[in-house]
LUMBA-958914 format. One record per residue (C-alpha): residue number from 1; residue in three letters; x, y, z. Coordinates in steps of 0.1 Angstrom, whole numbers, plus 2048, in hexadecimal, padded with zeros to 3 digits. Layout:
- NUM  Ala  X  Y  Z
...
This chain:
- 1  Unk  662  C40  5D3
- 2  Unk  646  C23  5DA
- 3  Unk  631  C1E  5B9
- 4  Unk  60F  C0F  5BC
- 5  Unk  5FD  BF6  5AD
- 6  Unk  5FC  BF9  582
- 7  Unk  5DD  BE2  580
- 8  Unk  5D6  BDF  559
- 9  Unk  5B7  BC7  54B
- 10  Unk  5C3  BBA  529
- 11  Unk  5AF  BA6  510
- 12  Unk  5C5  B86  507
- 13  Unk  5CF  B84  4E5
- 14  Unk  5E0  B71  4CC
- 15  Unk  5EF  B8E  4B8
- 16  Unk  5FD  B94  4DC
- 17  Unk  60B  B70  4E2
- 18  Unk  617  B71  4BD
- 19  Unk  62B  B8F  4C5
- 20  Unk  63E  B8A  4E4
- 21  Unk  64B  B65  4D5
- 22  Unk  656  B79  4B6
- 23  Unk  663  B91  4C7
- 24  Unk  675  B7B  4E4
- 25  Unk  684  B5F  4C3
- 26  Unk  68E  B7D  4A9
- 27  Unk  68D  BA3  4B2
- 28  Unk  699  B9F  4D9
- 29  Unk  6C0  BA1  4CC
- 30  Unk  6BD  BBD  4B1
- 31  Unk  6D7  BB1  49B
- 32  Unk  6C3  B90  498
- 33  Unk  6AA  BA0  47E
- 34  Unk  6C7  BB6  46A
- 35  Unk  6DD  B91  468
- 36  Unk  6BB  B7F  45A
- 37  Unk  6B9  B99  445
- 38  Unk  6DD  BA1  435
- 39  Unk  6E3  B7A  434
- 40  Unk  6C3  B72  422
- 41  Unk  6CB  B92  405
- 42  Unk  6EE  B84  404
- 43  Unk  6E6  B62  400
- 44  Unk  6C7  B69  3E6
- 45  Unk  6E3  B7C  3D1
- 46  Unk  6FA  B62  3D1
- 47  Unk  6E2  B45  3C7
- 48  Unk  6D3  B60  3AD
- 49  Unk  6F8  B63  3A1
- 50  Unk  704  B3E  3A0
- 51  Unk  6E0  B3C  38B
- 52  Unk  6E6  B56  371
- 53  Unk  70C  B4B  370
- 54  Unk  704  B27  371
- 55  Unk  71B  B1E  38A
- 56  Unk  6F9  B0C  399
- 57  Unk  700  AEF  384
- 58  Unk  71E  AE2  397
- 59  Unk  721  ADF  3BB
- 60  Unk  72C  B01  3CA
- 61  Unk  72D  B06  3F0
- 62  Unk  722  B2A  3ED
- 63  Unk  702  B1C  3DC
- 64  Unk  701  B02  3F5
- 65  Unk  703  B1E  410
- 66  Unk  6F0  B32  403
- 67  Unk  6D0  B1C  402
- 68  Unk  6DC  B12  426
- 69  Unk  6D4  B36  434
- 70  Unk  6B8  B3D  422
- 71  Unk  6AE  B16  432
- 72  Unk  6B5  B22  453
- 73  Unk  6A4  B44  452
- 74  Unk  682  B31  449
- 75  Unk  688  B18  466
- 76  Unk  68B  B31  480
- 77  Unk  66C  B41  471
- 78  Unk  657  B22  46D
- 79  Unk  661  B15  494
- 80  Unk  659  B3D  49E
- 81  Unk  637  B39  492
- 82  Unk  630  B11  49A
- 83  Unk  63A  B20  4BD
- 84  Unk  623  B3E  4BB
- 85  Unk  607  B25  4B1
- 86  Unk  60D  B0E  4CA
- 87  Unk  611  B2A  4E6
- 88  Unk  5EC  B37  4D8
- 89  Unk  5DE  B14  4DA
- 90  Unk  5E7  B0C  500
- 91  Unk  5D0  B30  505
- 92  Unk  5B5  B2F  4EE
- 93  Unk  59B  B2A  505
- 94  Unk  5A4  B49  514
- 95  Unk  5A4  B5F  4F7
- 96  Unk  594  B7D  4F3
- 97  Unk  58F  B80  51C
- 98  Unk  59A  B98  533
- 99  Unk  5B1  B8F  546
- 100  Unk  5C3  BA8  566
- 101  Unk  5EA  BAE  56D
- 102  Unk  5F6  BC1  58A
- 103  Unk  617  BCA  58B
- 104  Unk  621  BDB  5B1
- 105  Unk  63F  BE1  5C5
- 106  Unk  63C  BBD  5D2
- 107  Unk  637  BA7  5B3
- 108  Unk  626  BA6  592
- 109  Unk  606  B92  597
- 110  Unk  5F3  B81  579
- 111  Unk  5D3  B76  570
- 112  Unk  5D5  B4F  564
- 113  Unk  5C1  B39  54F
- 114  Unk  5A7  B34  568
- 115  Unk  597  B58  573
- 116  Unk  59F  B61  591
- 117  Unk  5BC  B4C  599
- 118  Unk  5DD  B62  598
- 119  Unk  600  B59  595
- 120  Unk  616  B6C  5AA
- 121  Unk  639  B73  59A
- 122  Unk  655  B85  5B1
- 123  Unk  66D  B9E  5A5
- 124  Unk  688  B8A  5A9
- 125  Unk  683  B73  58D
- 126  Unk  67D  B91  577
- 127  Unk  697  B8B  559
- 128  Unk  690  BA5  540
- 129  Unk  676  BC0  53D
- 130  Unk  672  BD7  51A
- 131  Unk  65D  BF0  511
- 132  Unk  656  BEE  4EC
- 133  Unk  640  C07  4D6
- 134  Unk  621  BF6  4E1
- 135  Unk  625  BDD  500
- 136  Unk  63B  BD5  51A
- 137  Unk  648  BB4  51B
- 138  Unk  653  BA5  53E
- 139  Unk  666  B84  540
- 140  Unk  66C  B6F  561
- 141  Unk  686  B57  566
- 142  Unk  66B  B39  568
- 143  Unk  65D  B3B  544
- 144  Unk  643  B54  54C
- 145  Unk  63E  B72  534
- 146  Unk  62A  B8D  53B
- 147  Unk  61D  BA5  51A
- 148  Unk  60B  BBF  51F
- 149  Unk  5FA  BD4  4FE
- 150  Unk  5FD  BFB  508
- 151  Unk  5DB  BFF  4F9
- 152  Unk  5CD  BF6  51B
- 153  Unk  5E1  C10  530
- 154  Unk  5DA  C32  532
- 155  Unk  5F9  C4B  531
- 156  Unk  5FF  C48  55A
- 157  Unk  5FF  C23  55C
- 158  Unk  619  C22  53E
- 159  Unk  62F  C36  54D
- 160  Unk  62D  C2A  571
- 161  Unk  634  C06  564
- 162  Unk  650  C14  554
- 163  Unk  65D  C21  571
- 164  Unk  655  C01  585
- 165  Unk  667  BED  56B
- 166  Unk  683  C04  56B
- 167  Unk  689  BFD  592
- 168  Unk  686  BDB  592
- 169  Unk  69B  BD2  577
- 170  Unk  6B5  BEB  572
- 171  Unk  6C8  BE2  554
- 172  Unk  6B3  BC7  549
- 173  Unk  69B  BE1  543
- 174  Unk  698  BEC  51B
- 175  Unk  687  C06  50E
- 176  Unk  681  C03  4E9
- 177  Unk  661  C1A  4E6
């Protein structure tokens, strides 16, 4: 079965860039979020405990480790968003345009910074492709991302890129709507 063209005009956002780095760094592997979370509770108990207890005043290596998770949880926030920002800056000047992506049998074609110029990407770099809640988020082999917000497809388009997607990357493909 041939599927044509899914040609969807999104406005560039930040919320949107924000999103698929957040996603990609923390909520790509789902126990990533669930491990941030259970370490940090156990960790917060433990330095709560070696408070109360006043174990805190000599050198305990579950203190020490402790404040060591809880140190590394923040640092993987902080570079997530320093990331985020940085992504947002190298677009500003394009924010709040429209910009076009076609995705067809052939390739997935993208509008760049410039209007009108496109960037061709073929199939066979694709690496992953998920369908989330709200967007679908497309990764190529060269570091080329591809987010698109559901808002700006109607019903048809949704689930012929779905489809599309499904084809051309087969078990890369996730579904998490």
């Amino acid at each position: 079965m041939d599927i044509g063209k899914i040609v969807v005009k999104k406005k560039v956002a930040a919320k949107d860039y924000r999103y698929a780095i957040y996603f990609n760094v923390i909520f790509r592997n789902r126990i990533m979020p669930i491990a941030m979370a259970v370490l940090s509770a156990v960790a917060i108990v433990e330095i709560i405990y070696c408070i109360v207890t006043g174990l805190a005043n000599n050198l305990n290596y579950t203190l020490l480790s402790s404040v060591l998770i809880i140190g590394f949880n923040v640092f993987i926030l902080y570079k997530t968003e320093k990331t985020s920002k940085k992504a947002i800056k190298n677009v500003e000047g394009i924010m709040g345009q429209t910009r076009t992506v076609i995705f067809s049998e052939a390739n997935v074609v993208a509008e760049g910074n410039e209007k009108g110029d496109y960037t061709p990407m073929e199939w066979d770099s694709l690496s992953k492709a998920y369908e989330l809640k709200n967007h679908f988020i497309v990764f190529f082999a060269d570091p080329k991302t591809i987010v698109v917000p559901k808002e700006y497809m109607d019903f048809d388009q949704m689930r012929e890129l779905t489809k599309l997607l499904q084809k051309k990357a087969g078990k890369n493909f996730i579904n998490r709507a």
